[in-house]
Structure formats: structure tokens, C-alpha cells
C-alpha positions in Angstrom: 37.2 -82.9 76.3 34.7 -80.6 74.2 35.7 -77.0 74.1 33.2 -74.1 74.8 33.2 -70.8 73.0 31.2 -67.8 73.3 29.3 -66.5 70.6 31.5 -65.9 68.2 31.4 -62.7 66.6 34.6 -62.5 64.6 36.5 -65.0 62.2 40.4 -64.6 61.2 41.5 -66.4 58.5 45.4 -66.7 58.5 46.5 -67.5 55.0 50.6 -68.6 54.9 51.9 -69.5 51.5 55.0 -71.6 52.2 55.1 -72.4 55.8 55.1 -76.3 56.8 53.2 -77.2 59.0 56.0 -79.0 60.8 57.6 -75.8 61.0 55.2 -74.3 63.9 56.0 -75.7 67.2 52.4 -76.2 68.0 52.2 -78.6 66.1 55.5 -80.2 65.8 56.0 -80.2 70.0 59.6 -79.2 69.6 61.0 -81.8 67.1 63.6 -80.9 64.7 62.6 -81.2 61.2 66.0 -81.9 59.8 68.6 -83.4 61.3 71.3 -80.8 62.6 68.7 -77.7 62.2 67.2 -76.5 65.6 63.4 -76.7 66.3 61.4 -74.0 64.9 59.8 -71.7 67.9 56.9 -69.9 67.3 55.2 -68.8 70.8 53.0 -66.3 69.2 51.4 -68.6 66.5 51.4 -71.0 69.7 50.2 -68.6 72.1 47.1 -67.8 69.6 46.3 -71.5 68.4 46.0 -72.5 72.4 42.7 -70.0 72.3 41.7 -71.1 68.7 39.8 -74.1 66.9 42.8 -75.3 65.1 42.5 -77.4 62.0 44.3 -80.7 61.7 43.4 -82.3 59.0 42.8 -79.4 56.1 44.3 -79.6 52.6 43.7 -77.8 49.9 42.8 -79.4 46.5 45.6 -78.8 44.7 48.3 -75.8 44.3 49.5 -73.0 42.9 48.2 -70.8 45.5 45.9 -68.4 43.7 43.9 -71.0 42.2 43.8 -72.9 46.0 42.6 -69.0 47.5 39.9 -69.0 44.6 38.4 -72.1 45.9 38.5 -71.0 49.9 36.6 -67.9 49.2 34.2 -69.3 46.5 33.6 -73.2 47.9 34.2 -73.9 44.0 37.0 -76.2 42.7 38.9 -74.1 40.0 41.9 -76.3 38.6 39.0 -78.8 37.0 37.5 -76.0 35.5 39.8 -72.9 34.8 42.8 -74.0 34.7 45.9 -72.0 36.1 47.5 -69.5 34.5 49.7 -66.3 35.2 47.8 -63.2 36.7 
């Protein structure tokens, strides 16, 4: 089933350094990641993917995080080129 959206007039880009994706119960559906440790509930990340385009299958070329933010705002791969190094 296709999804239709209205013209879009506004993007939010939500940026998270350090949260799993199995740790958002949207897309975990409730499972507990480790064994003895409660799911993780998140009903407002949850509540906003249901009325978002959600992206499954993103990674990002390689990490630390500044270098990986580089690349998302430039469409340029960094690590090849300028490597890392502290701010």
C-alpha cells in the first residue's frame, strides 16, 4: 500500500548520536533488546514516525559522528578524503 502526502512544504531532519535503532519501539515492536532489561517505549518517536516516511535501510558511511554530519549536509564522502580529526 503506497502512501499519499500533500505537498510537502517542510523537512525535519532528526539527528540522534547514540540511539539504536532497536531501542525505539517502532521499530523493535516491543521486543526486549537484552535479556532481563524491559522494552524500550517510545510513543512520541512512535506517534511521529506513524505520520512520517521512515527510513529503513539508511547507514551512514562510516563514523565518528562529525565527519558522518559532514557528508549528510554536503552529499560528499569525507573519511576518504579528510580524514577525522579533533574539532
Amino acid at each position: 500500500m503506497t502512501k499519499k502526502f500533500p505537498d510537502v512544504k517542510n523537512l525535519i531532519l532528526i539527528i540522534i548520536d547514540s540511539l539504536r535503532q532497536d531501542h525505539v519501539s517502532f521499530y523493535n515492536k516491543g521486543r526486549p533488546v537484552f535479556d532481563g532489561v524491559p522494552a524500550c517505549c517510545t510513543p512520541n518517536l512512535d506517534a511521529f514516525a506513524k505520520r512520517s516516511i521512515v527510513f529503513t535501510n539508511a547507514y551512514p558511511c562510516g563514523l565518528p559522528t562529525i565527519p558522518v554530519r559532514t557528508e549528510l549536509w554536503t552529499g560528499q564522502y569525507t573519511l576518504p578524503y579528510r580524514p577525522w580529526r579533533p574539532l
